[in-house]
C-alpha positions as semicolon CSV with decimal commas, in nm:
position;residue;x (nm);y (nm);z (nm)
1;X;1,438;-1,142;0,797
2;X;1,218;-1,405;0,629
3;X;0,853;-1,333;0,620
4;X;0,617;-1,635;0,769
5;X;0,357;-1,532;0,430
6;X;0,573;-1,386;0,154
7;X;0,576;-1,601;-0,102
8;X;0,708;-1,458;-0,428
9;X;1,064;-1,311;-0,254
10;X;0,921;-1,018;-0,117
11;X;1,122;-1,042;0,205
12;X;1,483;-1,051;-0,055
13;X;1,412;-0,673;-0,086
14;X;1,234;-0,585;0,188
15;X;1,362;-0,661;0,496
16;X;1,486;-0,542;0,800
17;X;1,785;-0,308;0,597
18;X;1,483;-0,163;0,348
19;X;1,302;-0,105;0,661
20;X;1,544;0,112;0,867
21;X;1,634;0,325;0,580
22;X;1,277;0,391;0,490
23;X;1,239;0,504;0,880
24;X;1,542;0,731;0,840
25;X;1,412;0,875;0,535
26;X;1,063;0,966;0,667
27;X;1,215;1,140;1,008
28;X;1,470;1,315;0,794
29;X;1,199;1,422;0,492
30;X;0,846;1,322;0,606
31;X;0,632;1,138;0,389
32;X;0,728;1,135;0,010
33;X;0,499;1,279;-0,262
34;X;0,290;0,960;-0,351
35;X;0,195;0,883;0,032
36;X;0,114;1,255;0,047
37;X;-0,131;1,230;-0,258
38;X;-0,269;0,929;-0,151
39;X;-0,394;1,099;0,248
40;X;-0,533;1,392;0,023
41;X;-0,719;1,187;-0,167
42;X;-0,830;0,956;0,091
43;X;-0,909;1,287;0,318
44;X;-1,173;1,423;0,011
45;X;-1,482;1,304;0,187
46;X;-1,359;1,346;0,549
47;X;-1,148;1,188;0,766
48;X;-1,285;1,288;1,127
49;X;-1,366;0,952;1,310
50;X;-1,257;0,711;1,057
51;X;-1,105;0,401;1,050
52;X;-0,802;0,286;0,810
53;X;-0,661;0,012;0,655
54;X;-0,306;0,001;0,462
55;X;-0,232;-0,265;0,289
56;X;0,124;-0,337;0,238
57;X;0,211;0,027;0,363
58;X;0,531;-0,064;0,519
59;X;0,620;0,196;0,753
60;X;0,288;0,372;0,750
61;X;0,338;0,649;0,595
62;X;-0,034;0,716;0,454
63;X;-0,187;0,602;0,770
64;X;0,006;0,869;1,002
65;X;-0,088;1,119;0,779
66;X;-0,451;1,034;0,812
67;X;-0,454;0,946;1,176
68;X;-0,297;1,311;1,228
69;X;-0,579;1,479;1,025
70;X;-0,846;1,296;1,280
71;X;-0,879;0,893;1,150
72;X;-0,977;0,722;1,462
73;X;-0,758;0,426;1,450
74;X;-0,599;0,209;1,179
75;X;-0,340;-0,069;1,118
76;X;-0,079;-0,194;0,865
77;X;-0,133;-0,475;0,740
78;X;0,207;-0,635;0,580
79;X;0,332;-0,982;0,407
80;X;0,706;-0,927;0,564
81;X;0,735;-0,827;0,976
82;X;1,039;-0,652;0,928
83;X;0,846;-0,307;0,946
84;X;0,691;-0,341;1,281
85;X;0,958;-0,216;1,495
86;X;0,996;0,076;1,266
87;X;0,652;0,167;1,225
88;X;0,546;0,113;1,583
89;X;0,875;0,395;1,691
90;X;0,786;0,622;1,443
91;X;0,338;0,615;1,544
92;X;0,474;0,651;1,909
93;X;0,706;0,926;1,822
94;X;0,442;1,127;1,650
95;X;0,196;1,050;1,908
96;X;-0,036;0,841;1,768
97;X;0,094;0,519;1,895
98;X;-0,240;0,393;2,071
99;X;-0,421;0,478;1,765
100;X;-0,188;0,278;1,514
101;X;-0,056;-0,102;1,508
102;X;0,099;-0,324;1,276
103;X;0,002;-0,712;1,157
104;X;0,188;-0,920;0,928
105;X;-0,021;-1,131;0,680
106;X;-0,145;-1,270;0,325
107;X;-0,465;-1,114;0,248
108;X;-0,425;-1,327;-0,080
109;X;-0,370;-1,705;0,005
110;X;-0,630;-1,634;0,336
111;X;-0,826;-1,324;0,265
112;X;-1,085;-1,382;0,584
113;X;-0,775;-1,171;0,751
114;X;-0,877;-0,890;0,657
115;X;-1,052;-0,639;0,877
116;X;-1,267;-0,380;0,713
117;X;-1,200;-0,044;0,765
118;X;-1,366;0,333;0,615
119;X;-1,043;0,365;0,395
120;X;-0,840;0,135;0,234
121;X;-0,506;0,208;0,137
122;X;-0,280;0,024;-0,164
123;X;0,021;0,233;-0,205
124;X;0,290;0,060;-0,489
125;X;0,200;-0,253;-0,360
126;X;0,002;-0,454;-0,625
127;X;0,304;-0,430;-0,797
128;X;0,487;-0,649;-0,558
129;X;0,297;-0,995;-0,677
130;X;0,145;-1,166;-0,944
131;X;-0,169;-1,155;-0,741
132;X;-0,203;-0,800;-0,783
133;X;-0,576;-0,780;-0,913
134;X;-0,643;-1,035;-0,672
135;X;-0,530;-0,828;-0,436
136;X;-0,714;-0,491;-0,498
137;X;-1,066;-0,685;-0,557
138;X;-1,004;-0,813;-0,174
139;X;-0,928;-0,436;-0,058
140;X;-1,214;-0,342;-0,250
141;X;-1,394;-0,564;-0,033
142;X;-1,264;-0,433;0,266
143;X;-1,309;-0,048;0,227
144;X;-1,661;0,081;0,358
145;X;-1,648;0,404;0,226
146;X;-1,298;0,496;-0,012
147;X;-1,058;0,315;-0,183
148;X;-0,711;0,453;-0,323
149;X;-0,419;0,313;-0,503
150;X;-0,114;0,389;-0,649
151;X;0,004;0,134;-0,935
152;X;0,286;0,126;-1,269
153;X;0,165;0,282;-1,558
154;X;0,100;0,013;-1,814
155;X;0,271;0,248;-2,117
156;X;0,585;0,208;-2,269
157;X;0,794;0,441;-2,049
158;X;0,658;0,211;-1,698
159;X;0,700;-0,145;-1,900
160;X;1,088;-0,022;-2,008
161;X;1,138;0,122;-1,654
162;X;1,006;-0,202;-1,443
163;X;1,179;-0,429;-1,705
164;X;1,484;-0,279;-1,673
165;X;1,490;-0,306;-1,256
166;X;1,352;-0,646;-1,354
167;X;1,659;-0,714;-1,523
168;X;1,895;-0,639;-1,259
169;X;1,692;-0,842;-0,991
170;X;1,728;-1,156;-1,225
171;X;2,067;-1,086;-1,290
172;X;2,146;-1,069;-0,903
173;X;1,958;-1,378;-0,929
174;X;1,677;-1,270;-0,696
175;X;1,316;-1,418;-0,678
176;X;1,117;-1,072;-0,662
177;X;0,984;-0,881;-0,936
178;X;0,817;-0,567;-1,002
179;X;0,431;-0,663;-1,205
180;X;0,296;-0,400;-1,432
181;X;-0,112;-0,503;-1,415
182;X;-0,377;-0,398;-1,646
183;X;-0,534;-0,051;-1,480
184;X;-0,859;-0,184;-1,663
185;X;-0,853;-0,489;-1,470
186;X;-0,738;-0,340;-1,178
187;X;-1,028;-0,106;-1,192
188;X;-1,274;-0,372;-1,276
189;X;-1,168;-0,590;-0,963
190;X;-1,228;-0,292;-0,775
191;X;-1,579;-0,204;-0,943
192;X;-1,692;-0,506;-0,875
193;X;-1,749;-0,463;-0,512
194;X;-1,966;-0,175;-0,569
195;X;-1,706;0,130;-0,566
196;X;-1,698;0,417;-0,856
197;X;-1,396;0,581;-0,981
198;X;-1,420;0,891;-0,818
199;X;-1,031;1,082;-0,941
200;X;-0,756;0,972;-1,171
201;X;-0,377;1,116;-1,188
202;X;-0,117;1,008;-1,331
203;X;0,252;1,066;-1,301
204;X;0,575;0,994;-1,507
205;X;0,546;0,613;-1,380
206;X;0,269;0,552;-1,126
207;X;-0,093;0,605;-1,130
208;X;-0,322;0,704;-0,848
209;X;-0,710;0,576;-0,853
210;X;-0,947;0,679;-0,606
211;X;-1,280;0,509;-0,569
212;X;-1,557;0,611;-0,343
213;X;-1,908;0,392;-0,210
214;X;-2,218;0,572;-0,329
């Protein structure tokens, strides 16, 4: 399925196939490690009561996690639709399916979209565009309260991993590709907006940031 606001092939690997799997997956496993460590983090100051906004979270993983440990409501927001019917069954089949819905747009090319929320979410998604400091400066905007994100490592074990799944997109001749930004200007969009850094870890290829509003 072809996404009304993806604009740099984002619906080529993430469509309606990417989308079922990924709903399998979480029924069969729950959510993987990096959605896990993103709730915790997002859960340090309190979560009772809050409101949450993922951007590009696909299936929701993060936000189910968070709207089980007492957020109020929250939504998805997503540049591809295909996830909707996926993340709608799997909110209704944990219960939370009043609390949790789904939008498909470009925070990007028409960031007055965007609906602020206590907790802003980025999980492996400024990764997916060129616009990917762009991107977390706007969420930054967004996010009363916390921030987190989960981004490549900009060392040379991330740039040789994303180059080489680079490689085989180009050579399948497909338009997406995988962007390895500066964490310094990632930060720095992010700062800008009036957040501080408040925890850092890093894995073998991601990073996870969490910024908090004094």
């Amino acid at each position: 399925m072809s996404g009304c606001c993806a604009r740099h092939g984002q619906e080529e690997l993430f469509g309606d196939r990417f989308a079922r799997r990924a709903a399998k997956r979480y029924r069969q496993k729950g959510p993987d490690a990096m959605a896990r460590s993103l709730a915790r983090r997002a859960s340090v100051r309190g979560i009772e009561g809050a409101t949450v906004l993922e951007i590009g979270g696909g299936i929701g993983q993060v936000l189910l996690q968070l709207l089980a440990r007492g957020a109020r409501e929250g939504e998805v927001v997503e540049l591809v639709p295909s996830y909707e019917k996926e993340a709608a069954a799997l909110a209704a089949e944990a219960g939370l399916g009043a609390s949790a819905s789904f939008r498909t747009a470009d925070l990007v090319s028409d960031p007055g979209t965007g609906r602020p929320a206590d907790v802003v979410v980025l999980n492996k998604v400024v990764c997916c565009t060129p616009d990917g400091v762009a991107l977390a400066g706007i969420a930054a905007g967004l996010a009363r309260r916390t921030l987190v994100l989960s981004f490549p490592r900009a060392d040379w074990l991330g740039r040789l991993a994303f180059g080489a799944f680079n490689l085989g997109l180009r050579l399948r001749r497909g338009r997406f590709r995988v962007f390895v930004h500066s964490a310094d200007e990632l930060r720095g969009a992010i700062e800008a907006h009036g957040l501080a850094l408040a925890s850092t870890r890093d894995g073998p290829l991601f990073r996870i940031l969490a910024f908090e509003r004094a």
